[in-house]
VEXLUM-942661 format. One record per residue (C-alpha): x, y, z. Coordinates in steps of 0.25 Angstrom, whole numbers, plus 5000, padded with zeros to 4 digits. Layout:
<nodes>
XYZ;...
</nodes>
This chain:
<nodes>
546252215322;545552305331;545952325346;544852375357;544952365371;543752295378;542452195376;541552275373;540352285362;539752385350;538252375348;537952345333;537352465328;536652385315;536152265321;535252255334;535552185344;537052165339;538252215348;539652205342;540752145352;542152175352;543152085360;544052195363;545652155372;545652205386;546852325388;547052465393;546552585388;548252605384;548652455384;548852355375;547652255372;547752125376;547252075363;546452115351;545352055344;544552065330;543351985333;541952035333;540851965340;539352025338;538351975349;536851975347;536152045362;534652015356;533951915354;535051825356;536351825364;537251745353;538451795350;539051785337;540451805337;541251805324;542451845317;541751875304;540851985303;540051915293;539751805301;539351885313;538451935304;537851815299;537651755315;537051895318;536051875306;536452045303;535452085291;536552095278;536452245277;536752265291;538252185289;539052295281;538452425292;538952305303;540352295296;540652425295;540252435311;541152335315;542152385307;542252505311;542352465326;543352345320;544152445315;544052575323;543952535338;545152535343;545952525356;546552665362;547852625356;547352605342;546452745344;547852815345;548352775333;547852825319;546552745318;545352815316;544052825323;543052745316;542052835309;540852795299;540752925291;540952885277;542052955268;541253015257;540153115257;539153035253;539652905265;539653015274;538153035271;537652895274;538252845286;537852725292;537152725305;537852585310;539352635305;539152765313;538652675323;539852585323;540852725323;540052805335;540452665342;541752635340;542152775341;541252785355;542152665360;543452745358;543152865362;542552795375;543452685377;544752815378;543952895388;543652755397;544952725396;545752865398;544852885409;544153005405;543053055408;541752995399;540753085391;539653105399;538253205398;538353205413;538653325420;540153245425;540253225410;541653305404;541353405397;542353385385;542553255379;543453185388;544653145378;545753225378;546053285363;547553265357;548353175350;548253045359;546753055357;546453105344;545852975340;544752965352;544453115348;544153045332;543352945337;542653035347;542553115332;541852995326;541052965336;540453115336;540253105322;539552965321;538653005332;538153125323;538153045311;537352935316;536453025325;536253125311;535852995302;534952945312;534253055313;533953085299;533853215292;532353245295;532653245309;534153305309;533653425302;532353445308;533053445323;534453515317;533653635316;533253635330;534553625336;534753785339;533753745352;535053675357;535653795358;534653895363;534453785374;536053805376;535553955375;534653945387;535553855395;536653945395;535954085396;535154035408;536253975414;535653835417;536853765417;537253835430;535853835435;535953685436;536653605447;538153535444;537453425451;535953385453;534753465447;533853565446;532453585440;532053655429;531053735438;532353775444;533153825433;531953885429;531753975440;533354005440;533354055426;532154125428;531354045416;530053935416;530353795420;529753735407;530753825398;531853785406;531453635404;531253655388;532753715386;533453625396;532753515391;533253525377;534653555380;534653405388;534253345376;535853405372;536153365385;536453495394;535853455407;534753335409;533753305419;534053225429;532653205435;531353265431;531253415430;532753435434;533953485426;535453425428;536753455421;537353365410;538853375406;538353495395;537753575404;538753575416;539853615405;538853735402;538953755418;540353745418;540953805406;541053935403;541553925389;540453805387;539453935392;540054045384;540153965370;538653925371;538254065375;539054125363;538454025354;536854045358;536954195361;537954235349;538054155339;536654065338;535954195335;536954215324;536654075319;535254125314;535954225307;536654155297;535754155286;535554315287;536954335288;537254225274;536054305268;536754465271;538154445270;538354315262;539854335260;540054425270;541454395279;541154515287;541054495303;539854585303;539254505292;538854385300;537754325307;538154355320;538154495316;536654485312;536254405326;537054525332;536654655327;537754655317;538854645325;540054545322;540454445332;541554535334;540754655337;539854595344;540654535354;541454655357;540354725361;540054625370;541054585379;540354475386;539954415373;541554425370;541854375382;540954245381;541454235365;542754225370;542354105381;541554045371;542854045362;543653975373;542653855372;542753845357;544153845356;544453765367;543653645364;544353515359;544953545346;545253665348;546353695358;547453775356;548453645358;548053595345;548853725339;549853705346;550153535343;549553545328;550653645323;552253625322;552553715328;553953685331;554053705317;554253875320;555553915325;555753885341;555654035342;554454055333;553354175335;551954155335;551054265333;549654235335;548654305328;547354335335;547954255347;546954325357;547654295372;548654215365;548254085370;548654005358;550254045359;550354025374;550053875371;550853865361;551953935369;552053815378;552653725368;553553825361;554353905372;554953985360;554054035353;553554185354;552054215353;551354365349;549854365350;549054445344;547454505345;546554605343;546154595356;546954665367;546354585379;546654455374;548154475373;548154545386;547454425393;548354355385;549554415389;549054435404;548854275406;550254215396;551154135407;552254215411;553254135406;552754165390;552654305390;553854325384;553554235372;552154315371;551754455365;550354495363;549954605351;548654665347;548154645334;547054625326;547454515315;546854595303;548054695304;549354675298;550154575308;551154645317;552054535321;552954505310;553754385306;553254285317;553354145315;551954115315;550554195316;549654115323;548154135321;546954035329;545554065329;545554195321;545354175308;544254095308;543454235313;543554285300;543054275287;544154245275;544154395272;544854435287;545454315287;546354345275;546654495282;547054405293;548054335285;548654445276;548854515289;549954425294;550654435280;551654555284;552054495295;552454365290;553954315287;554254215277;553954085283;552854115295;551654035298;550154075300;549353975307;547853965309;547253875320;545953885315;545053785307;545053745293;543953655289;543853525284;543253485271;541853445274;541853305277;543253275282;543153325296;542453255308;540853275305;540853325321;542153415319;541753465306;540353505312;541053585322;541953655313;540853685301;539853755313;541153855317;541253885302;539853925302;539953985315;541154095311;540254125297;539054165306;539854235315;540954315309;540754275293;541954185295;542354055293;543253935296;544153895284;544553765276;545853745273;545853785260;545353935266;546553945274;547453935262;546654035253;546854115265;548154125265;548354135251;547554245250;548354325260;549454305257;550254225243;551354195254;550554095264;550753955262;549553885268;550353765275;548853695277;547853675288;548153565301;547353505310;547853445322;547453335327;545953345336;545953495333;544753575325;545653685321;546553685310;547953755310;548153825295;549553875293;550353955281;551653995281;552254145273;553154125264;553854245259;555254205252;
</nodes>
């Protein structure tokens, strides 16, 4: 039995001409259908108007004269709507999204196009049908459009954010395999003039340039930006094709939802500049750096140092306040995009599993963001923060709410020291690690050992990476670029689960690794081993 919620049709993606229709029962977005149904009728649109309804498949098929070959591809179509599309109430249950990727490596090689088809649409219809009926604002490439994907991420929608998932991944799949590798490869290669049309778009300042509302000409921009009126035409009209801005009219540019959020959004500015002033260039070194210091775990060792007159990242940015400055906003934007946020931390650990009077010390904690949070639902516990860096406690310190001062302390240190906070509860560390290649990583560790009592907890909120294949295609992408992105960077890494534990137990024969968690609709992981010393 399968439940949806009004008439409605898919178009057949295997036979022309061919739309499949659903009689679906009438009710609210929240309510109880009126009635269900599992008939199927398909209707011919051209050359005839015939319809040829049916219970059976195979006899649907035979009125529809369908080639034989097509019959097992249209079977797995309807099935998949059959058996995944389902009413809101059914969505927040544990039934999961419909998806064509195959189970083994080799299936997961030779997707069908008419099964991706069949999963981009079904998935399309729920993720569509929540937002019409919740009343949230619709994906749009206009200027209006929201600027994040309108569905709130938590528990309640976990299943509209796996079928948005799907329908992400299908998308590729089927735009990847319809392409073919001749032509995937032969434009792959030429996607670094996407960003060098981001380059000029932001170091130009177009996005400000044009209008909220209306137009302007490319003359004009031109002439604001001190450069021809053909140049400007060749870049901006490369960045449409990715959709930031259009042209209304002939000659004129406009703002699309993309390049109004480059307008409007600072942290959406300062991520892109980071990226196409600070680390493309370092991207071309990669192959130098892998050729000079293959096994190097060194900060200085890296390809950003060789783009950057061999300065590490961490050099080189405090030489250059600004730089710092925008690293830091650019930061912001990464860590505060869906997936990320701190609330998952908080709502993905038992935490009322620590005494009611527990101390958290967090390790590297910058203004101590983290803690505050968590202070809110745990009136008793006491937090020190820690880091290296003097004004981040102190802007820390000077912004706390009043009212949970007395819970908070703030202490300079630099984690690769012996920890000076003995016997806390629990050392908290997020975002740290993950800087650092497997060599300071482990000084990290060992540097908490005197400090610990028998029975206190490390936790990492970081990433641990799934084994190839298991992970959402679009996620893992994701994941896999960061990974690549902290060895060019700072010879660092993001780790599996099975690094965590040899981690620990090279520090320290005491840790027990507890294991690696992943809340629900986050992308970072939460690693935790306790001390045991009896």
């Amino acid at each position: 039995m399968f439940t949806l919620r009004r008439s409605g049709h898919f178009w057949s993606p295997i036979v022309p001409n061919l739309r499949l229709r659903f009689p679906r029962p009438i009710g609210g977005p929240t309510g109880t259908p009126i009635a269900t149904t599992r008939s199927l009728s398909f209707e011919r649109t051209a050359p005839s108007s015939e319809k040829l309804g049916s219970n059976s498949l195979a006899a649907t098929v035979s009125k529809a004269r369908i080639p034989n070959y097509h019959i097992p591809n249209l079977w797995a179509g309807y099935s998949c709507i059959q058996n995944r599309y389902q009413s809101y109430s059914t969505m927040a249950s544990n039934t999961t999204p419909p998806t064509a990727a195959g189970t083994t490596p080799e299936s997961r090689l030779r997707p069908k196009l008419s099964e991706l088809a069949a999963t981009i649409a079904a998935n399309a219809k729920i993720v569509e049908d929540y937002i019409e009926a919740q009343g949230l604002p619709y994906p749009s490439f206009a200027a209006d459009g929201p600027t994040n994907f309108p569905v709130p991420q938590n528990g309640e929608t976990q299943k509209i954010h796996e079928a948005r998932q799907e329908l992400l991944t299908a998308s590729k799949h089927i735009y990847d395999l319809a392409t073919g590798p001749n032509e995937f490869l032969r434009w792959l290669v030429w996607n670094y003039n996407d960003v060098s049309t981001l380059h000029v778009v932001t170091a130009f300042n177009i996005p400000e340039i044009v209008p909220v509302d209306g137009d302007i000409s490319y003359a004009e921009i031109g002439e604001k930006c001190n450069l021809p009126e053909l140049k400007i035409r060749q870049v901006l009209r490369l960045a449409m094709t990715n959709r930031i801005f259009y042209e209304p009219r002939h000659g004129y540019v406009a703002h699309t939802a993309q390049s109004r959020l480059l307008r409007e959004d600072p942290l959406m500015r300062n991520w892109i500049s980071y990226n196409t002033d600070d680390l493309a260039p370092a991207s071309l070194q990669v192959v130098d750096a892998l050729k000079k210091y293959p096994g190097s775990g060194e900060t200085g060792e890296t390809a950003f140092a060789l783009a950057h007159g061999n300065e590490s990242l961490f050099q080189f940015l405090g030489a250059r306040p600004e730089r710092a400055k925008r690293f830091g906003t650019a930061m912001s934007a990464f860590s505060t995009g869906q997936g990320y946020a701190v609330e998952h931390l908080i709502n993905g650990y038992d935490w009322s599993g620590l005494p009611k009077d527990a101390t958290i010390v967090d390790v590297g904690g910058a203004t101590g963001f983290v803690c505050v949070e968590l202070a809110k639902s745990y009136p008793e516990f006491k937090f020190i923060v820690e880091d290296k860096v003097k004004p981040q406690l102190e802007l820390g310190e000077a912004t706390l709410d009043p009212a949970l001062k007395p819970r908070f302390s703030y202490v300079v240190h630099d984690f690769f020291t012996e920890q000076p906070v003995k016997g806390a509860d629990v050392y908290l560390i997020r975002w740290c690690m993950h800087n650092w290649s497997d060599k300071y990583a482990g000084i990290m560790i060992k540097s908490l050992v005197p400090a610990l009592k028998n029975g206190a907890k490390v936790i990492i909120n970081e990433l641990a990476l799934p084994d190839p294949n298991t992970a959402n295609p679009w996620e893992e992408r994701r994941i896999r670029t960061l990974d690549v992105v902290m060895m060019m960077c700072l010879n660092a890494l993001e780790r599996e689960e099975g690094d965590w534990k040899r981690l620990f137990a090279e520090a320290d024969p005491r840790f027990r690794f507890e294991g690696v968690k992943q809340p629900p609709g986050c992308l970072m992981n939460i690693v935790e081993a306790t001390f045991v010393d009896e």
